[in-house]
PDB file as gemmi writes it, atoms N, CA and C in Angstrom:
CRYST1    1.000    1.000    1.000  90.00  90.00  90.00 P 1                      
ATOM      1  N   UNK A   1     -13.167 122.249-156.606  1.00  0.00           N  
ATOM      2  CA  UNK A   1     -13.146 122.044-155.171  1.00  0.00           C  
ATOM      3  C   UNK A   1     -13.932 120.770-154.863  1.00  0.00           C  
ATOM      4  N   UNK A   2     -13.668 119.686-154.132  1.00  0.00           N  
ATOM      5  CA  UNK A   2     -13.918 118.601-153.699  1.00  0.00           C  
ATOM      6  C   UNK A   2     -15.139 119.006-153.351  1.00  0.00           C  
ATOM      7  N   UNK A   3     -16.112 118.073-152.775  1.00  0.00           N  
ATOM      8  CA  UNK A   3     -17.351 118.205-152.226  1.00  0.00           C  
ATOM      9  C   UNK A   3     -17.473 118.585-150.940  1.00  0.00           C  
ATOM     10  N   UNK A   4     -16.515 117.966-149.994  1.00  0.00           N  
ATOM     11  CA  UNK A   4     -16.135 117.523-148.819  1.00  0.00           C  
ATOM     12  C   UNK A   4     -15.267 118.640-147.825  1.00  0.00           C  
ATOM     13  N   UNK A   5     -14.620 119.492-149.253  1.00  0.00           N  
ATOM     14  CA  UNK A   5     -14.425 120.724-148.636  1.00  0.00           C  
ATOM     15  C   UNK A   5     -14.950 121.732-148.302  1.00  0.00           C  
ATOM     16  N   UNK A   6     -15.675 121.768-149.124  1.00  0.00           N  
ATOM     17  CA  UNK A   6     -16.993 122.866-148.174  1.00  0.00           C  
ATOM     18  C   UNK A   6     -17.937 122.567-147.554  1.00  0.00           C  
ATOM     19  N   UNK A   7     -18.116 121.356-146.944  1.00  0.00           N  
ATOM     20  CA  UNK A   7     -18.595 120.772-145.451  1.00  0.00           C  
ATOM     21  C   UNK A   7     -17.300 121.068-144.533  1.00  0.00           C  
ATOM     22  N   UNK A   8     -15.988 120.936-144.797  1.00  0.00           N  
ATOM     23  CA  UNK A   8     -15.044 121.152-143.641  1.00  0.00           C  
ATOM     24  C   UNK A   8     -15.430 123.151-143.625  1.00  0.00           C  
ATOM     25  N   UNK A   9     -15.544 123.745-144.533  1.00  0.00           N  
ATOM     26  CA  UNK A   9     -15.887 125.127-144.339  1.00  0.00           C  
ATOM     27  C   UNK A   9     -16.896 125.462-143.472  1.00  0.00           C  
ATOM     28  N   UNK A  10     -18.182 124.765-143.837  1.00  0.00           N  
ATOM     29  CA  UNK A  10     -19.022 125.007-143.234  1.00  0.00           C  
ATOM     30  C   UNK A  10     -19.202 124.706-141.578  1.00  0.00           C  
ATOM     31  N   UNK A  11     -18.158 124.225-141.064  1.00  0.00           N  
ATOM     32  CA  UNK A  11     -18.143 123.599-139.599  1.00  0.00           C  
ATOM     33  C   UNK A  11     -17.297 125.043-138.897  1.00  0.00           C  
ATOM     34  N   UNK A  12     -17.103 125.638-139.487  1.00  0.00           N  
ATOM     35  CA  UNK A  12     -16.381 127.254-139.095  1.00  0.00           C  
ATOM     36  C   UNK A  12     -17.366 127.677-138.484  1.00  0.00           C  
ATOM     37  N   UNK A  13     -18.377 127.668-139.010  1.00  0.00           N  
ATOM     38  CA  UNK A  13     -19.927 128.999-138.437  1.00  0.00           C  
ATOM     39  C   UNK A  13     -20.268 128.021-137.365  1.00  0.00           C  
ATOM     40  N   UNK A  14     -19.703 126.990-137.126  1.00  0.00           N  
ATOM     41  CA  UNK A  14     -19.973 126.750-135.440  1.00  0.00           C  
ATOM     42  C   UNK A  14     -19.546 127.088-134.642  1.00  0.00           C  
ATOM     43  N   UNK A  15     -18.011 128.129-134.692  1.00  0.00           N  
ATOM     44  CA  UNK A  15     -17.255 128.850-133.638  1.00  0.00           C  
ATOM     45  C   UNK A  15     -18.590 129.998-133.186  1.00  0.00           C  
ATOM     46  N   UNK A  16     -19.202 130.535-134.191  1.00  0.00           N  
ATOM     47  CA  UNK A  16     -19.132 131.741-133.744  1.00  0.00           C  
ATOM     48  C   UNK A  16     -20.600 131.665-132.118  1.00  0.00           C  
ATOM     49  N   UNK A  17     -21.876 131.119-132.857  1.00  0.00           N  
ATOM     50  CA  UNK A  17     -22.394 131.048-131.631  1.00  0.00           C  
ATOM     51  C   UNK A  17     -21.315 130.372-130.492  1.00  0.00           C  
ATOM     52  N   UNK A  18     -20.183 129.718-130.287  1.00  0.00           N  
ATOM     53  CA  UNK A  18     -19.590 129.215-129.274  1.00  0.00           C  
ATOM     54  C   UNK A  18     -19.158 129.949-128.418  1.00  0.00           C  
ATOM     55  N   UNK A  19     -18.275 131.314-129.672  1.00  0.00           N  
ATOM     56  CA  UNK A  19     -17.739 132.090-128.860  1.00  0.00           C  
ATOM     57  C   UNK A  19     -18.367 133.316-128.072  1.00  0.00           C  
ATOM     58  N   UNK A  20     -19.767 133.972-129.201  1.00  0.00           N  
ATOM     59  CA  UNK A  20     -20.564 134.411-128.363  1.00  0.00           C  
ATOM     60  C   UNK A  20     -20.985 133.841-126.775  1.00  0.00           C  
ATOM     61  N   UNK A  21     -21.820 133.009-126.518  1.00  0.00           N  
ATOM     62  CA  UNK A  21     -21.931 132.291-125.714  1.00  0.00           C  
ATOM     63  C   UNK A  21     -20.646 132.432-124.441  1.00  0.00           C  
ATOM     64  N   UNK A  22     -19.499 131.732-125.014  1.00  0.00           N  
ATOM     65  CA  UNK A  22     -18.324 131.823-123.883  1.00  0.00           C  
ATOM     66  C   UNK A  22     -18.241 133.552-123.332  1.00  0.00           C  
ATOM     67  N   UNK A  23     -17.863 133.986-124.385  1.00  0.00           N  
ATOM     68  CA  UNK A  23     -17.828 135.276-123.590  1.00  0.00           C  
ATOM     69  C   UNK A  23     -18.483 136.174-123.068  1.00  0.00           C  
ATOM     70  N   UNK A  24     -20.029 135.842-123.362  1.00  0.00           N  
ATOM     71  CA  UNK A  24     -21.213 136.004-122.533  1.00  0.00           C  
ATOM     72  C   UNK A  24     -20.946 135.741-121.170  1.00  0.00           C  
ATOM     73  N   UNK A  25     -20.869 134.134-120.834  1.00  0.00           N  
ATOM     74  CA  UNK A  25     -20.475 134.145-119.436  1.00  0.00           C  
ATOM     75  C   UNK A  25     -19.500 134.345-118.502  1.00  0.00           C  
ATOM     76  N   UNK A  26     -18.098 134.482-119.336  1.00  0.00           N  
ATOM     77  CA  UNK A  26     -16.565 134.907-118.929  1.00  0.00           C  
ATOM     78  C   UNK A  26     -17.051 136.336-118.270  1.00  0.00           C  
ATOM     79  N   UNK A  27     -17.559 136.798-119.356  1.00  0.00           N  
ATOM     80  CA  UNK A  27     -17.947 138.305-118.762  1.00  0.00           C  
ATOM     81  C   UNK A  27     -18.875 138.665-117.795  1.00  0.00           C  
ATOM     82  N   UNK A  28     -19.828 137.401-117.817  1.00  0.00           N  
ATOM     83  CA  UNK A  28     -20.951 137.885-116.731  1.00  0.00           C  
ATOM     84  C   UNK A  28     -20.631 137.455-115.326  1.00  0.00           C  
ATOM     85  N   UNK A  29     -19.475 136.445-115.273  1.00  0.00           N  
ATOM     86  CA  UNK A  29     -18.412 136.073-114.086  1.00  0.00           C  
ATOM     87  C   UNK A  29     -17.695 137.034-113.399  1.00  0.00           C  
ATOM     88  N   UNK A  30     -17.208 138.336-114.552  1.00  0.00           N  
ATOM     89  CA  UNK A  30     -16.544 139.093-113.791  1.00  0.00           C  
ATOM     90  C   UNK A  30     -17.340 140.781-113.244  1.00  0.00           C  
ATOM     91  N   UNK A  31     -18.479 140.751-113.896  1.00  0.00           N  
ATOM     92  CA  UNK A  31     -19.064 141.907-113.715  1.00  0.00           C  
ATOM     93  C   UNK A  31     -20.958 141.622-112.983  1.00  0.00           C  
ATOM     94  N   UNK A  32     -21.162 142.645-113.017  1.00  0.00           N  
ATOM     95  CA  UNK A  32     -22.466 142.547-111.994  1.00  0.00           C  
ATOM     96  C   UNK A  32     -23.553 142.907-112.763  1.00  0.00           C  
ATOM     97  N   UNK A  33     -23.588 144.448-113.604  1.00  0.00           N  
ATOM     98  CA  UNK A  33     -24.542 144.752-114.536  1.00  0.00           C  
ATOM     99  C   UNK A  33     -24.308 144.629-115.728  1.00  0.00           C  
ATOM    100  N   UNK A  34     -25.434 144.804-116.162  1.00  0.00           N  
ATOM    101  CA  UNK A  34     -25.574 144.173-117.810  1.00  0.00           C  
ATOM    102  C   UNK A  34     -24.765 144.829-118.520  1.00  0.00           C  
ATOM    103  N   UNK A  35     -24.694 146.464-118.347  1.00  0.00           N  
ATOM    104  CA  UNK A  35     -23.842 147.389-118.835  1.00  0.00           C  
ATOM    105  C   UNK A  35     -22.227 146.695-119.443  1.00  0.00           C  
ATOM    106  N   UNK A  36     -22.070 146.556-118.102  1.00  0.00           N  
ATOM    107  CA  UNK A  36     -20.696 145.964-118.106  1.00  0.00           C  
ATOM    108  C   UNK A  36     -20.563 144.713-118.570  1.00  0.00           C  
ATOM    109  N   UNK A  37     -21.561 143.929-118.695  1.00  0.00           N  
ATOM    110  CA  UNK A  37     -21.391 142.348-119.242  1.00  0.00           C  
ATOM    111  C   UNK A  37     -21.088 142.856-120.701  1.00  0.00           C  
ATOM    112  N   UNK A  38     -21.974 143.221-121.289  1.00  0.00           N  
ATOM    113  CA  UNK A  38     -22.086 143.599-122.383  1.00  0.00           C  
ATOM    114  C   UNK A  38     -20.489 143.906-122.784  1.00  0.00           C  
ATOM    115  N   UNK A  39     -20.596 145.120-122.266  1.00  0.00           N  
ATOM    116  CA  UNK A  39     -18.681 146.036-123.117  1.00  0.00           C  
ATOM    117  C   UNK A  39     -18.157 144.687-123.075  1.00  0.00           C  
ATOM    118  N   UNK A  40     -18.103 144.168-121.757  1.00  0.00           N  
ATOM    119  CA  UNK A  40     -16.468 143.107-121.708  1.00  0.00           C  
ATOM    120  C   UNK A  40     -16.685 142.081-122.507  1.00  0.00           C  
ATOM    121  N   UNK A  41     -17.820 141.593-123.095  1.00  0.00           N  
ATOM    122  CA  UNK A  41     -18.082 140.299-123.885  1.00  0.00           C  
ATOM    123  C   UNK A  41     -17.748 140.943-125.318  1.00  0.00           C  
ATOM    124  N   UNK A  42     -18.122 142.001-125.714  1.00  0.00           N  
ATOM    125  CA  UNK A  42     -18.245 142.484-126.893  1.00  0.00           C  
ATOM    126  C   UNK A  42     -16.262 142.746-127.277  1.00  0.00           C  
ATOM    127  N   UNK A  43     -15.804 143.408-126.458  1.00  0.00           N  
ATOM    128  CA  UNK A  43     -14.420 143.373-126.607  1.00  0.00           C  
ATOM    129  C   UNK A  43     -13.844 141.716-126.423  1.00  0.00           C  
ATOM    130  N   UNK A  44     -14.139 141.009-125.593  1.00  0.00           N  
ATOM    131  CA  UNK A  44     -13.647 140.160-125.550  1.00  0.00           C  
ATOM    132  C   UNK A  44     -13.924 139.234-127.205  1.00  0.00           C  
ATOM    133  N   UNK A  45     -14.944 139.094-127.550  1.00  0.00           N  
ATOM    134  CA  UNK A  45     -15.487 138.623-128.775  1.00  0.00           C  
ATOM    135  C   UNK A  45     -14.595 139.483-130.203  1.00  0.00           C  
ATOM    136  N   UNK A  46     -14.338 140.675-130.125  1.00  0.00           N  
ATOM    137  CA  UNK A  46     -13.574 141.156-131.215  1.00  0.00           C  
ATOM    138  C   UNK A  46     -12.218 140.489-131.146  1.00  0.00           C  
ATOM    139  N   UNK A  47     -11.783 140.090-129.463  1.00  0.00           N  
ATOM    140  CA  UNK A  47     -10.374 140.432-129.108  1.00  0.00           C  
ATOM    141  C   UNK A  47     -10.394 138.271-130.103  1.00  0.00           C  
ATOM    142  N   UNK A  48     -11.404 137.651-129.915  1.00  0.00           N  
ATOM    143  CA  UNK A  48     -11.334 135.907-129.631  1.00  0.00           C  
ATOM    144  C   UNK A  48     -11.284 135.933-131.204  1.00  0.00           C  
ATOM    145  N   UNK A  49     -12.382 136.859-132.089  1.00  0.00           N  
ATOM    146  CA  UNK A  49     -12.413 136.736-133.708  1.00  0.00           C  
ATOM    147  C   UNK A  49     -11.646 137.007-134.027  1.00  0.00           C  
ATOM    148  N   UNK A  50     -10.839 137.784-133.997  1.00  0.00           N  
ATOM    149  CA  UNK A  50      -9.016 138.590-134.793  1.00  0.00           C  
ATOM    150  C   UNK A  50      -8.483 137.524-134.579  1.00  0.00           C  
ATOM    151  N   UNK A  51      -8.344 136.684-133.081  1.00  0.00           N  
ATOM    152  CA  UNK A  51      -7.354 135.701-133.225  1.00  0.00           C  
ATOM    153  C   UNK A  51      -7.449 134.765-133.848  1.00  0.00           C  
ATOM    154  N   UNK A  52      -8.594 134.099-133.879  1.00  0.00           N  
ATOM    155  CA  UNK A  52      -9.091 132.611-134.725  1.00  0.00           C  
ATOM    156  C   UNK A  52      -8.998 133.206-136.279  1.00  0.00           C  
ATOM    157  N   UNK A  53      -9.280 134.029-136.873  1.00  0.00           N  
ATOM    158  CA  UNK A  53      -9.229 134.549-138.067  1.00  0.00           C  
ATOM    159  C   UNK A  53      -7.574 134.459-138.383  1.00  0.00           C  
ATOM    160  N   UNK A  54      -6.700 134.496-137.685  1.00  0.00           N  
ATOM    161  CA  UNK A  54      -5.356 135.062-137.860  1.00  0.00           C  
ATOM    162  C   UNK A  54      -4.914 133.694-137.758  1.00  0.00           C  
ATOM    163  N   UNK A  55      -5.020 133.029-136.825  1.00  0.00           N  
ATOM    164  CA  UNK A  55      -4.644 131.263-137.048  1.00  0.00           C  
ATOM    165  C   UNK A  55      -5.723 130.540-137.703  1.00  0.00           C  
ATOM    166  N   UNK A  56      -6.508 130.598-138.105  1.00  0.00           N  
ATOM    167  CA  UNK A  56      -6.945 130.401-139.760  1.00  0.00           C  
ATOM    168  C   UNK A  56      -6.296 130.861-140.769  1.00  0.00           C  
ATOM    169  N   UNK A  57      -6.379 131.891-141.275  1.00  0.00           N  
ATOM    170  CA  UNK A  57      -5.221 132.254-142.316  1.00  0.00           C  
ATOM    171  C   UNK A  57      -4.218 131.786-142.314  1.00  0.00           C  
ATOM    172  N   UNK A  58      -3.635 131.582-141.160  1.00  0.00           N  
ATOM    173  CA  UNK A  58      -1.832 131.400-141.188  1.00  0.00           C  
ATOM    174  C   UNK A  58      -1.685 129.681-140.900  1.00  0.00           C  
ATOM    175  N   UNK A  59      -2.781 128.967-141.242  1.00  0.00           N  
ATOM    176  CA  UNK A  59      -2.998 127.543-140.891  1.00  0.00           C  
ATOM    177  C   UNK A  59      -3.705 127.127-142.869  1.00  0.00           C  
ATOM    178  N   UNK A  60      -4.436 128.356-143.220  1.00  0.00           N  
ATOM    179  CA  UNK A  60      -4.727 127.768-144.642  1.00  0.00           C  
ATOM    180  C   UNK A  60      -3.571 128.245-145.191  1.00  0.00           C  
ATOM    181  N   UNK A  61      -2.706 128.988-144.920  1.00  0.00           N  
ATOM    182  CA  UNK A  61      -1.058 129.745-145.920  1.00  0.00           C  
ATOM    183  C   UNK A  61      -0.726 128.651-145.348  1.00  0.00           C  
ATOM    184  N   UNK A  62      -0.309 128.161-144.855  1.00  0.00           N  
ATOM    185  CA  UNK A  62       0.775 126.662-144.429  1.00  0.00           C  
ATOM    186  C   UNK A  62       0.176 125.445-145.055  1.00  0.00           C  
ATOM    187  N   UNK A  63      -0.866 124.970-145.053  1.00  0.00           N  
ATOM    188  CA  UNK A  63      -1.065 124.333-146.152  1.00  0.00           C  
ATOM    189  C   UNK A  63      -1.110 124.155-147.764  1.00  0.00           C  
ATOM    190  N   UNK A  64      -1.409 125.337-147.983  1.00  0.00           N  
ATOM    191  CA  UNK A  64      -0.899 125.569-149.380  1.00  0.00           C  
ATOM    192  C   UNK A  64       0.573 125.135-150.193  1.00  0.00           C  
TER     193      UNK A  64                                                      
END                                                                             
């Protein structure tokens, strides 16, 4: 493996604080208590990782 490719790997683990973060406030936009910030960020965050995981995979299978 090149050198250079696992610096392009390593720029992945910058989604994740991003997406935490985003859906922290998506959620705290639509709700009032923490209760509820919470659930909707936490679903929203499973719902944002399945997808980026799934067009990752299907973006490293196409290159291959």
């Amino acid at each position: 493996m090149p050198p250079f490719a696992l610096l392009t790997f390593l720029h992945i683990w910058l989604v994740i604080p991003l997406v935490v973060v985003y859906c922290l406030v998506y959620a705290a936009t639509r709700h009032e208590d923490a209760k509820s910030i919470f659930r909707h960020a936490g679903s929203l965050m499973g719902w944002m990782f399945l997808f980026l995981a799934v067009v990752y995979a299907l973006l490293s299978w196409l290159t291959r």
